[in-house]
C-alpha positions as CSV (number, residue, x, y, z in Angstrom):
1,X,124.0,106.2,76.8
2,X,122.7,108.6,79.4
3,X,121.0,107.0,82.6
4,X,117.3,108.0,81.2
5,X,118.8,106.7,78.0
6,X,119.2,103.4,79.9
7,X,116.2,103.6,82.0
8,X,113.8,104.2,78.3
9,X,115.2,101.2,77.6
10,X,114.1,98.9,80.2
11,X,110.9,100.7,80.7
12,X,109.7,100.2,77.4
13,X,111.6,96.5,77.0
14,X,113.6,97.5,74.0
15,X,115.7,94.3,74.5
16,X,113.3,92.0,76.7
17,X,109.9,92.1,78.8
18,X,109.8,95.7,80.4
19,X,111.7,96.1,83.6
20,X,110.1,98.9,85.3
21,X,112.6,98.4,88.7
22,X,115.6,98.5,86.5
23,X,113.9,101.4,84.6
24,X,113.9,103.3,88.1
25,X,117.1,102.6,89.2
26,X,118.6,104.6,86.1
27,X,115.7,107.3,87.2
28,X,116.8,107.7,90.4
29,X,120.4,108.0,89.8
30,X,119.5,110.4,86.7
31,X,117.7,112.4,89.4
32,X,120.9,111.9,91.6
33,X,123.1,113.5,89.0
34,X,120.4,116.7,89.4
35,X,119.1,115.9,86.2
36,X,115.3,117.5,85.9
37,X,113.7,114.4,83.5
38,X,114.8,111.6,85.8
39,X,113.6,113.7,88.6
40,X,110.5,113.5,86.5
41,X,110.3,110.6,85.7
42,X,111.1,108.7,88.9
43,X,108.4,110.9,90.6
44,X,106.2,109.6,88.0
45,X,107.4,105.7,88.8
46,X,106.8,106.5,92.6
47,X,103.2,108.2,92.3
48,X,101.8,105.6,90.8
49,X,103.5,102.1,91.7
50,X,104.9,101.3,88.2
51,X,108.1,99.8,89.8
52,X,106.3,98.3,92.2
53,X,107.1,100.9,95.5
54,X,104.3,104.2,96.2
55,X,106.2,106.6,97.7
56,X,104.3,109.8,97.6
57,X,106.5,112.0,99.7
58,X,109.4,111.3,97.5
59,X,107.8,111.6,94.8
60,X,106.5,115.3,95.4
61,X,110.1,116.0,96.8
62,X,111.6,115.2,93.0
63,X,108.6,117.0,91.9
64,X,109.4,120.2,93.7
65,X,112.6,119.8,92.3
66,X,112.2,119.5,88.6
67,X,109.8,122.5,89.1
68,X,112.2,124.6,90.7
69,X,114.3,124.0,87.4
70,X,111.9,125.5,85.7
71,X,109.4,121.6,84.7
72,X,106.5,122.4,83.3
73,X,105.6,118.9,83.7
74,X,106.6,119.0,87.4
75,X,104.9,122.0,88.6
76,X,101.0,120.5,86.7
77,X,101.7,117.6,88.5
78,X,102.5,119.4,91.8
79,X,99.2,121.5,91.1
80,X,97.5,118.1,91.1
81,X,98.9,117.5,94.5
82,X,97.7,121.0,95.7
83,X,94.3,120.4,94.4
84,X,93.8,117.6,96.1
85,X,96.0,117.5,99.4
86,X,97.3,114.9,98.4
87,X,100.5,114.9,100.7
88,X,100.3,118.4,101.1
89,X,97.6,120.6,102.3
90,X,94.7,121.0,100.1
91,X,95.6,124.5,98.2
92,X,93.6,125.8,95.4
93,X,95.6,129.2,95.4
94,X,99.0,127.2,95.4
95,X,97.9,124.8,92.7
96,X,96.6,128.1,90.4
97,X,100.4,129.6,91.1
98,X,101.7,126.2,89.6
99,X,99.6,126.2,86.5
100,X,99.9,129.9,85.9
101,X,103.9,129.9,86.2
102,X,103.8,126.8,83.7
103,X,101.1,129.1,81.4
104,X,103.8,132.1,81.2
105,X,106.4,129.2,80.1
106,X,104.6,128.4,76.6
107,X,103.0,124.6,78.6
108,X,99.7,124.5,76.5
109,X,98.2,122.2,79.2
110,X,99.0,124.5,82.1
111,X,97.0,127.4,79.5
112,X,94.1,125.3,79.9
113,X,94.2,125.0,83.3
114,X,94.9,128.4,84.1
115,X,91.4,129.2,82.0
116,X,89.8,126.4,83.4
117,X,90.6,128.1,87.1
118,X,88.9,131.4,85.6
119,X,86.8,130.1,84.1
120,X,84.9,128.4,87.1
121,X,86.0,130.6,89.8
122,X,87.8,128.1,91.7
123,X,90.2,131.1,93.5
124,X,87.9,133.8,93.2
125,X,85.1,135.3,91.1
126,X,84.8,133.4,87.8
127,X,86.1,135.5,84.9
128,X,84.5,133.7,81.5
129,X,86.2,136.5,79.2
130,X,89.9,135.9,80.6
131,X,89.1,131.8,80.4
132,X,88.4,131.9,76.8
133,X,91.6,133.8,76.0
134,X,93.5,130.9,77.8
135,X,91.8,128.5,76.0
136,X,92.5,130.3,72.5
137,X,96.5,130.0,73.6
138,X,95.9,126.2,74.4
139,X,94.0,125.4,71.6
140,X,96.3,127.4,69.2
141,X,99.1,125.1,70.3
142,X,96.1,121.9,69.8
143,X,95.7,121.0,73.3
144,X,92.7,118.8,73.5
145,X,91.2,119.6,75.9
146,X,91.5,123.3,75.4
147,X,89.8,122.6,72.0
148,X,86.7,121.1,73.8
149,X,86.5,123.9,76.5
150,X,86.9,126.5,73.8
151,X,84.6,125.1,71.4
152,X,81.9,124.6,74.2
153,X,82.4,128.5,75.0
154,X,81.9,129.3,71.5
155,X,78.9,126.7,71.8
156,X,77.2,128.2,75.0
157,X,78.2,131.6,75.1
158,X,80.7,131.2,77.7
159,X,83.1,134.5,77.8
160,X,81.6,135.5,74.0
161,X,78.8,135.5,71.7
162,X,77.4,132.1,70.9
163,X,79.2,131.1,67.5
164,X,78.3,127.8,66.5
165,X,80.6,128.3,63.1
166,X,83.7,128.7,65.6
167,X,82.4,125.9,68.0
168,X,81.9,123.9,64.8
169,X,85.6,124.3,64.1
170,X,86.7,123.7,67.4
171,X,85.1,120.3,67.9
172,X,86.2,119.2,64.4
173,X,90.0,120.2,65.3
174,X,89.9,117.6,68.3
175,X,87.7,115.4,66.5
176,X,90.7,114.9,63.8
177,X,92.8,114.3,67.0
178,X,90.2,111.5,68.3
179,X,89.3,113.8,71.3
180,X,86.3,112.1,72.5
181,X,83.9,114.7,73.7
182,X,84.3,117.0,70.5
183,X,83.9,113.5,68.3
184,X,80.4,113.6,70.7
185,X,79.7,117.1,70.3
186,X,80.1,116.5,66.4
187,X,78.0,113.2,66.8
């Protein structure tokens, strides 16, 4: 087995009680070995505690390194870190250049981001028309939350004509998915 092979299995207790430490060790040396899912995944472990050590510094480091091998994953969650300043300084344009690199790469979450920026002007003036068209690309690839932003465009008129047909079949695409706020919008 591979070292993420080996850390799966003791993160999701395949043969015991889940050992998140021994889950990171096989992360780390994964990520040692250059290898762009355990620097993924140990950056994930050491963001949010789950082996027991925060270590946000090191954890954007292996960040900034699966995304400079071209992780999708890696560069939303590095946008995250922009948008907030969260160990790095508070950059909306930076965190737009993250989401829009992993748009042109096919991510369907970074899509909805990307419209999601346009949509509400967060780097500029907003631009409803070029929002929508992200959110057509996300949803076409049935990201959830795409599917509630376009259908409440459809809904409200946001970037097109108000089509309640099309917002309609939005919501019930997500709905079928258990997306909460298009089961609301249904409700």
């Amino acid at each position: 087995l591979g070292m993420l092979a080996y850390g799966h299995v003791f993160a999701c207790g395949v043969s015991e009680e889940p050992d998140y430490a021994k889950a990171m060790e096989y992360y780390e040396k994964a990520a040692s070995m250059d290898n762009v899912d355990g620097y993924c995944r140990a950056a994930l472990y050491l963001a949010n505690g789950y082996s027991g050590v925060k270590d946000a510094v090191k954890s954007r480091e292996y960040y900034e390194k699966a995304a400079e091998m071209g992780s999708c994953f890696a560069m939303i969650e590095l946008s995250f870190l922009y948008e907030n300043g969260d160990g790095v300084e508070k950059s909306y344009e930076k965190a737009y250049e993250l989401c829009t690199k992993a748009a042109g790469e096919g991510y369907p979450y970074a899509m909805f981001r990307v419209g999601l920026y346009l949509e509400k002007g967060v780097i500029g003036e907003a631009q409803p028309e070029e929002a929508l068209g992200w959110y057509e690309k996300a949803a076409a690839a049935e990201e959830l939350e795409a599917l509630f932003a376009l259908g409440r465009c459809y809904k409200h008129g946001i970037g097109t004509e108000e089509d309640f047909d099309k917002a309609l079949e939005c919501f019930s695409k997500g709905a079928e998915k258990n997306e909460s706020r298009c089961l609301t919008e249904l409700g």
